[in-house]
C-alpha positions, 0 to 999 in steps of 0.5 A, a space after each residue: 690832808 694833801 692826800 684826801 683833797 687828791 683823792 677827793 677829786 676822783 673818788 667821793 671820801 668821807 674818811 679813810 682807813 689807816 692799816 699795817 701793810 704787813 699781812 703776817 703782822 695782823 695776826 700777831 696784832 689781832 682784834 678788839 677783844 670786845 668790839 672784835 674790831 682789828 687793831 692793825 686797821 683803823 678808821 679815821 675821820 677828820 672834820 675837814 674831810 666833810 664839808 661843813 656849811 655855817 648856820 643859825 638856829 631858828 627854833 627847836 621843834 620837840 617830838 616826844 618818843 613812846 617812851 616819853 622822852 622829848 626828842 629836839 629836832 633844830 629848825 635852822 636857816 636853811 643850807 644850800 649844799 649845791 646839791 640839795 638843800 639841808 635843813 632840820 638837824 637831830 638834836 638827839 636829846 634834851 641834855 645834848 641841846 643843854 651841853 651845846 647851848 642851842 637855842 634860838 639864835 645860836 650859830 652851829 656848823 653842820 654837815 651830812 653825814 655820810 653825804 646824806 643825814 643832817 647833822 651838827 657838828 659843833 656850836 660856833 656861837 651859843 645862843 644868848 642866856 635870855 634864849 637858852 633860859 626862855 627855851 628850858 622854861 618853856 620845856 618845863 611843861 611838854 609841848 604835847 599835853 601841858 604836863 610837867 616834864 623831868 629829868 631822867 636819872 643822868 640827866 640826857 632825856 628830859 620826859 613828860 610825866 603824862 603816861 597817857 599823854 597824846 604824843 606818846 600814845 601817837 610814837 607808839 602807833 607809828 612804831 606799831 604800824 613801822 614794826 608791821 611793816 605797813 607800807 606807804 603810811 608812815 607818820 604825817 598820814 597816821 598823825 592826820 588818822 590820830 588827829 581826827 580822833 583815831 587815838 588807838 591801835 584797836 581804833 585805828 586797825 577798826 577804821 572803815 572807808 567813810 572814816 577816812 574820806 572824811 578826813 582833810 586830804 584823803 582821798 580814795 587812794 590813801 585811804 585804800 592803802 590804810 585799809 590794806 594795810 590793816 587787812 593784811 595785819 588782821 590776817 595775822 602778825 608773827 609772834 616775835 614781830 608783834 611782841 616788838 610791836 606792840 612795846 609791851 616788852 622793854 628791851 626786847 625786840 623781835 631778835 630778842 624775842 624770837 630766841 625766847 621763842 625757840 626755846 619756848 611755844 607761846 603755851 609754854 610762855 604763858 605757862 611760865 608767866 602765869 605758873 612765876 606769878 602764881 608761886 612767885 610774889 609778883 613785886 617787882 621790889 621782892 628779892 625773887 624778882 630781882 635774882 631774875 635776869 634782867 631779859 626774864 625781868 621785862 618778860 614777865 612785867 610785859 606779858 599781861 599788858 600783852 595779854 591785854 593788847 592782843 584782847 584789844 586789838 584781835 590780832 592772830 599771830 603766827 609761830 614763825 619757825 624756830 631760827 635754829 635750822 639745821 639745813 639750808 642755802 643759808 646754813 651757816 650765814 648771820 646776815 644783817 638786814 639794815 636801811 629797810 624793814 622786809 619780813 619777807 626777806 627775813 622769814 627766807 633767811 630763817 626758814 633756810 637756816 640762816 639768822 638774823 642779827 641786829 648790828 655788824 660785827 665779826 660773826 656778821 657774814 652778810 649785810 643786805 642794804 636797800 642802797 649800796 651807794 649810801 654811807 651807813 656807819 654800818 656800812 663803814 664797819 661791813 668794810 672795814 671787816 671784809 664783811 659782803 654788801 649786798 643789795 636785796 636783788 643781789 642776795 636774792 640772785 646769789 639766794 637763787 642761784 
């Protein structure tokens, strides 16, 4: 501790890096045989290297995700941190909130994590048993459309059992439109398009400007932008990315997606769906589907809803080209793209033989952030295993050059 109150006074330190001072040892020592993690250098963080402030809990406001899960955001008093003002904390799940007694009235610590996310730390004083008790009665009903709620299988997500229900068919329009990267329209302007009776995608991407002046707060500018952003996905969508967008496809992202996609065209997609259904019993309880791997599994339960989704909402896609590309300035390179969404970037990494991968690991060659002066976790593992960081405007000058 006297070492990092020292170092704190000239360096901003959120943990720190125990390692052998021994390079021949690090070879012998090795790395993490799943994680690929070295094991001769270890992070370590401990509470009081992150200044923590006291506060209470005034409520908790529940956001339901497109999956139907009721995710907990705490409402608490707010903290002056000296530099800024922290308030509404993730309360990550249903079951979280349970296991730490928060409700209405608790005392938590809390932090920023990485000097810039509100997080809580720990419970200080649960709230009373009459608050907890008032709190899971309420959310025995979701708070979007009054239907019953219930308890996933190990108990952590509490879900609303409405399949239609409005915050749901809200979550998957603002992932819709985040996964298309649409620009300067995020949640508060599409929840103000949805609350004016824009309930779909399809009526959305139909919106015209008279629609939108109409609505409370908008004006020709923000309206300008919807409807720039709905032209640009018209004129068409990579495959792989709407695949993601339109989450027809459970546990498959564009990554994931896109290597499908290497191996198959989209007319040999539909071939192989169609031609499984058509000699397959197409139950998902028959003894074929389940000798399925469990990728192949959510291929073919979401490839009719797809089918569906592009009928309804007349979107083009594109066939991006196949990642396995033999030449190129990035030839060799697996870069991670993290803190911001630019397909522009992506397609340049692709189309130069270079691939995209979702986490830092170490096969990562790269990792490109929006901000080189944040503290992402993924960050701290980039660090940690001699991984570059690289700003956009750097990886396109060493790109360039």
């Amino acid at each position: 501790m006297n070492l990092f109150k020292e170092w704190s006074k000239v360096y901003p330190i959120d943990g720190i890096v125990i390692y052998i001072d021994d390079l021949h040892l690090w070879e012998v020592i090795g790395r993490h045989q799943t994680s690929g993690n070295p094991l001769y250098a270890i992070a370590y963080k401990h509470p009081d290297f992150t200044e923590s402030f006291e506060t209470t809990v005034k409520g908790i406001v529940w956001k339901v995700s497109k999956s139907g899960a009721l995710k907990p955001v705490v409402n608490i008093e707010m903290v002056d941190t000296g530099d800024c003002n922290m308030e509404n904390p993730t309360g990550y799940n249903a079951g979280w909130i349970n296991d730490h007694e928060i409700a209405k009235g608790a005392e938590i610590l809390v932090t920023r994590s990485g000097g810039v996310i509100p997080k809580i730390l720990s419970t200080l004083s649960p709230a009373t048993q009459e608050e907890q008790e008032k709190l899971w009665d309420e959310m025995s009903e979701c708070p979007h459309c009054g239907s019953s709620t219930m308890w996933n299988e190990n108990h952590i997500e509490l879900c609303c059992t409405n399949p239609s229900c409005p915050g749901v068919q809200l979550a998957k329009i603002i992932f819709f439109y985040l996964t298309c990267g649409a620009e300067n329209m995020g949640e508060e302007t599409l929840s103000k398009i949805f609350n004016a009776g824009f309930t779909s995608i399809p009526a959305i991407l139909n919106v015209t400007f008279n629609d939108l002046i109409k609505i409370e707060g908008f004006g020709d500018s923000i309206s300008n932008i919807i409807l720039e952003n709905n032209r640009k996905i018209m004129q068409g969508v990579d495959l792989a990315t709407l695949m993601q967008a339109s989450d027809c496809f459970k546990g498959i992202g564009k990554i994931k997606a896109q290597k499908i996609l290497d191996e198959m065209d989209d007319e040999d997609l539909c071939s192989f769906c169609q031609g499984w259904y058509i000699n397959h019993e197409p139950d998902v309880q028959s003894e074929d589907f389940k000798n399925c791997p469990i990728t192949v599994q959510n291929l073919l339960l979401g490839y009719f809803p797809f089918m569906v989704f592009l009928e309804e909402t007349k979107i083009p896609y594109k066939l991006s080209p196949k990642t396995a590309v033999l030449e190129g300035k990035c030839k060799g390179l697996s870069i991670c793209v993290s803190g911001f969404r630019d397909s522009n970037l992506e397609e340049v990494i692709t189309n130069e033989g270079g691939k995209i991968v979702s986490g830092v690991s170490k096969k990562t060659t790269h990792l490109v952030v929006k901000d080189k002066s944040a503290n992402s976790s993924k960050m701290s593992k980039a660090k940690l295993l001699g991984i570059p960081i690289l700003s956009i405007e750097e990886f396109y000058e060493i790109l360039n050059n």
